[in-house]
C-alpha positions in Angstrom: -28.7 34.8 36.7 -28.9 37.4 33.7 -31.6 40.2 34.4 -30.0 41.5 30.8 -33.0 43.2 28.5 -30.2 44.1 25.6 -30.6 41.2 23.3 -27.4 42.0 21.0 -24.7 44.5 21.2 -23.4 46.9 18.5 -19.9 46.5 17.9 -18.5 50.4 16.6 -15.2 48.9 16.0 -11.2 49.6 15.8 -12.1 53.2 13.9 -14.8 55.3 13.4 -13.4 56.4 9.9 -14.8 54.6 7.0 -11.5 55.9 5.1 -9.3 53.6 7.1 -11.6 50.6 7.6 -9.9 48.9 4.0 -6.6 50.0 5.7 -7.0 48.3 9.4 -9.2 46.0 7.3 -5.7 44.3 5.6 -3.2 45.0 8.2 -5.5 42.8 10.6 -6.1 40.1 8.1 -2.2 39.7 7.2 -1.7 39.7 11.0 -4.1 37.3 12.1 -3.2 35.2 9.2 0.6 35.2 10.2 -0.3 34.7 13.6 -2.6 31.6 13.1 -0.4 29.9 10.5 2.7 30.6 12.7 1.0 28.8 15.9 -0.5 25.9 13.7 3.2 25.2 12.4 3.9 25.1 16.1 1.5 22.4 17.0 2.5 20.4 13.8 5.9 20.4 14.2 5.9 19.9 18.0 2.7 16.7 17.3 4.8 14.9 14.1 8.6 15.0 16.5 8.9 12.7 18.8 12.0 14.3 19.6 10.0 17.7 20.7 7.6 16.1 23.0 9.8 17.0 26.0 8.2 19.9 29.1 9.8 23.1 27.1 8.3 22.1 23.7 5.2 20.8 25.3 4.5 24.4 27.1 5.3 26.0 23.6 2.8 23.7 22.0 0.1 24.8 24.7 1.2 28.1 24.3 0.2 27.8 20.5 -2.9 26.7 21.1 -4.2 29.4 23.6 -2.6 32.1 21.0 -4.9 30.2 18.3 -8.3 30.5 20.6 -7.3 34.2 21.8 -7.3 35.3 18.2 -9.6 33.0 16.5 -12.3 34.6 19.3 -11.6 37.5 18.4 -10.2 39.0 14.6 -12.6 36.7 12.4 -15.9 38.2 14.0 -14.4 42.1 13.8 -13.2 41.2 10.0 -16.9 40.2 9.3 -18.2 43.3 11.1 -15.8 45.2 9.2 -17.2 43.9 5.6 -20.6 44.0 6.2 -22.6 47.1 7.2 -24.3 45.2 10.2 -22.3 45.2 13.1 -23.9 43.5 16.2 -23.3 40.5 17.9 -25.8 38.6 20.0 -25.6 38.4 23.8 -25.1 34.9 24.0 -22.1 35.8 21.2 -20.3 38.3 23.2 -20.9 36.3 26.4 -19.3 33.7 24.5 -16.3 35.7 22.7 -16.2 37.2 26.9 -15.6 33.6 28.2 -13.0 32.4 25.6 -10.6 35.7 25.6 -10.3 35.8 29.5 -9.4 32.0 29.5 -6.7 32.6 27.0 -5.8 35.8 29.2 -5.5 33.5 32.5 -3.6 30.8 30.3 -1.5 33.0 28.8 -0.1 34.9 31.7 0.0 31.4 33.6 1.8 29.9 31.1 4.2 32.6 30.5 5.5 32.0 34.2 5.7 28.7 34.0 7.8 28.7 30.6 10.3 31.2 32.7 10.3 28.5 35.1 11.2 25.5 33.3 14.1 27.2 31.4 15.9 28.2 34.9 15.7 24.9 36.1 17.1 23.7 32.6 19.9 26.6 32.8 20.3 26.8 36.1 19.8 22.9 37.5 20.9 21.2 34.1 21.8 18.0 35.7 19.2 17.5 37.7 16.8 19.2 35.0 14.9 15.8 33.6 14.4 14.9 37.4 13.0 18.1 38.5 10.7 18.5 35.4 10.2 15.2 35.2 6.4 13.9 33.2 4.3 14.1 36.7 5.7 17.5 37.2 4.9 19.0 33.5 1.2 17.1 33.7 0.8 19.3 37.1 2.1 22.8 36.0 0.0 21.9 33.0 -3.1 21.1 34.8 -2.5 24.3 37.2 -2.6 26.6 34.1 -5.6 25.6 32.8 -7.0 25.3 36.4 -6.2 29.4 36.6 -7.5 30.1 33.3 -11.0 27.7 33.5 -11.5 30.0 37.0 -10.5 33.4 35.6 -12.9 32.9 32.6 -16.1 31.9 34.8 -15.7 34.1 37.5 -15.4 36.9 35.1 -18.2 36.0 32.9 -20.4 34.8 35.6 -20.0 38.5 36.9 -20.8 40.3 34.0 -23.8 37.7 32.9 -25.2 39.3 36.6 -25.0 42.7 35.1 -28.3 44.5 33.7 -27.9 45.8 30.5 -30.9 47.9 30.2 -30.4 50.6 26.9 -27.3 51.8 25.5 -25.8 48.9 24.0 -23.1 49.9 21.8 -19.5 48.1 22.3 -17.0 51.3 22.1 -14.4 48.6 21.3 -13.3 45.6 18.6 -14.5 42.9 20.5 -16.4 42.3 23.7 -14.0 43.4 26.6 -14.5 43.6 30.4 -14.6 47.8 30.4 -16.5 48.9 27.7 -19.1 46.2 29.1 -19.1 47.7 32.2 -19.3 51.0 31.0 -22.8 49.6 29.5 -24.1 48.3 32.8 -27.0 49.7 34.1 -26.6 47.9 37.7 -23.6 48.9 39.7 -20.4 47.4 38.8 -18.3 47.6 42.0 -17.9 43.6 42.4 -17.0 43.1 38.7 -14.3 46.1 39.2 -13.0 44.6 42.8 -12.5 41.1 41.1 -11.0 42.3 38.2 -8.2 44.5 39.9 -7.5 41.1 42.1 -7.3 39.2 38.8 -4.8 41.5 37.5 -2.6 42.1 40.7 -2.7 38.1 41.0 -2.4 36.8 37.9 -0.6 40.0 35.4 1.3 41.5 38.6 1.8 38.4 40.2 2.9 36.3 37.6 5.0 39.1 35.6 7.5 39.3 39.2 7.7 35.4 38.9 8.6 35.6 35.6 11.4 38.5 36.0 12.9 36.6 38.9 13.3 33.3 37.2 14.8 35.2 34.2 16.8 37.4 36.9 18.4 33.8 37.8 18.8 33.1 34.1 20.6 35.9 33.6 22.9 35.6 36.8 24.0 31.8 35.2 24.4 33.5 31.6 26.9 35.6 33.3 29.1 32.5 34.8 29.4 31.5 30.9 33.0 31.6 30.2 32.7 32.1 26.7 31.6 35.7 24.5 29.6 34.0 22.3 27.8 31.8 24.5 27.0 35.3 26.6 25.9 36.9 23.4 23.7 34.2 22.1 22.1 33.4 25.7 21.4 37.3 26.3 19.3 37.5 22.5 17.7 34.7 23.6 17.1 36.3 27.3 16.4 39.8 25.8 14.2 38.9 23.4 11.8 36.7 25.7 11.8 39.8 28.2 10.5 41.9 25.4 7.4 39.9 24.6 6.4 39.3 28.2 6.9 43.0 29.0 5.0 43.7 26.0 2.1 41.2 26.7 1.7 42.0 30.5 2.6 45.7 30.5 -1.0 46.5 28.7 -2.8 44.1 30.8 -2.1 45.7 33.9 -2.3 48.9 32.2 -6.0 47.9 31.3 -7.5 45.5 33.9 -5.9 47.7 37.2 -8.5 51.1 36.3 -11.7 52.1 37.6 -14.0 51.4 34.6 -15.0 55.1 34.7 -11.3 55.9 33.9 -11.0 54.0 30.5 -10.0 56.1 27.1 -11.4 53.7 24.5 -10.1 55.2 21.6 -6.3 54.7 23.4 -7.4 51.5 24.8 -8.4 49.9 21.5 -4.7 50.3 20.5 -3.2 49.0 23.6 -5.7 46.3 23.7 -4.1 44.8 20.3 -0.7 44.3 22.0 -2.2 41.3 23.9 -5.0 40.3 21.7 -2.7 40.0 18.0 0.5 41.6 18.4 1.7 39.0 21.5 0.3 35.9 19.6 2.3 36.5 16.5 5.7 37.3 17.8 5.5 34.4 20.4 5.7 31.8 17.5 8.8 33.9 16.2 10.7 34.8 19.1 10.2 31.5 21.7 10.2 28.7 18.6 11.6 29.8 15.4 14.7 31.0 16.7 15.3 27.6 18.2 17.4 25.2 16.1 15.5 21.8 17.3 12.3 24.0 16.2 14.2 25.2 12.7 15.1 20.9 12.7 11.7 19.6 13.1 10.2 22.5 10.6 12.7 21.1 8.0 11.3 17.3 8.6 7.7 18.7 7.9 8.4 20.0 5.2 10.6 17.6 3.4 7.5 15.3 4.2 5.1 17.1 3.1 7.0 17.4 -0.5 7.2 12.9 -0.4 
């Protein structure tokens, strides 16, 4: 039940300083816009190949789409903040914005795993690779991800919609986030904190070892390769996947694992765009752009979009 009496919360924002607001203005905007367009080329290309709907292109395409909802939650509402002088957002609005960006955080780390996953199997199993991830297999993983993420979002938000937010009601933040919302609470916040330290042990922890030790397998087959340039293309590949999960779960756990009293927001702002726009626009780059059935099926788009 919500014993809330704050009706709307004031967003303060990335910066403080009106002199950089035109800056971080732009720099989010081209961003969010690279990000969005890059994910939406995703789904196109992956939706008009019937060549691409196989488990690997199928994850990428879901992994588009929760990119797409973690954004679009997100940058559009902090770009309208950021051109108008009012900058509040309802209850029910941040409650909202609350709900969507911890699904896509559940999804998103879920997914990640399971992408590491279905490439050892392909590298490491490759005969037996259309058996194992075979159609009942992908609709499963599939259905587990979003099974994790649907939970992570209402336990989360059901526990903060318990919360009484009773005066201050200014958002030291960009968006509505788990701590600066409980650093707002005027009822005690130990439940929300316990549940959101097992989220992020589980899910960022958890799934960030599974991940390592499928691409720890990956890289033990890459070394079998006989070949230099079949070692050097595999490890780019390899390296540059590592990167982007390191770089999406390392400020997750660096966020969610803290007592709420602990939190720097001015510091936390910047990590919290590593997972909230920097993530979502390199994943279209370095997991589908770099891949030649990918580069194929952009090609086909695009010659038919020109007939």
């Amino acid at each position: 039940m919500n014993h809330s009496i704050v009706t709307e919360f004031i967003i303060l924002g990335f910066t403080k300083k009106p002199e950089l607001q035109g800056i971080i203005f732009l720099v989010f905007l081209i961003i969010y816009l690279v990000a969005f367009l890059g994910n939406m080329l995703i789904i196109i290309v992956i939706i008009h190949n019937n060549t691409l709907h196989r488990p690997m292109y199928i994850f990428l395409l879901t992994l588009a789409i929760v990119d797409i909802i973690c954004t679009t939650s997100i940058i559009p509402k902090m770009l309208g903040t950021m051109l108008k002088s009012e900058t509040t957002i309802s209850y029910a609005g941040c409650m909202s914005q609350l709900s969507f960006f911890t699904w896509s955080l559940g999804a998103e780390m879920v997914l990640f795993t399971t992408m590491a996953y279905d490439r050892y199997v392909a590298i490491c199993f490759p005969l037996h690779y259309s058996t194992i991830m075979n159609h009942h297999v992908c609709v499963a993983l599939l259905s587990m991800v979003m099974a994790i993420a649907a939970t992570n979002s209402w336990v989360h938000t059901a526990l903060i919609m318990r919360l009484t937010f009773c005066g201050p009601n200014t958002i030291d933040h960009f968006f509505c986030e788990i701590p600066p919302l409980l650093a707002l609470s005027c009822s005690p916040v130990r439940i929300n904190e316990v549940m959101v330290y097992v989220a992020d042990v589980t899910l960022a922890v958890g799934d960030f070892i599974l991940t390592c030790i499928s691409y720890g397998f990956i890289i033990a087959a890459i070394l079998r390769i006989r070949t230099l340039e079949g070692k050097r293309k595999a490890f780019s590949t390899c390296s540059s996947h590592l990167i982007v999960v390191s770089l999406y779960y390392s400020p997750v756990i660096y966020t969610y694992i803290r007592p709420a009293s602990s939190y720097t927001f001015e510091r936390d702002k910047v990590v919290a765009t590593l997972y909230t726009l920097v993530t979502p626009t390199l994943n279209p780059i370095v997991y589908s752009f770099q891949n030649r059935e990918m580069q194929a099926g952009i090609r086909k788009v695009f010659a038919f979009l020109k007939h």
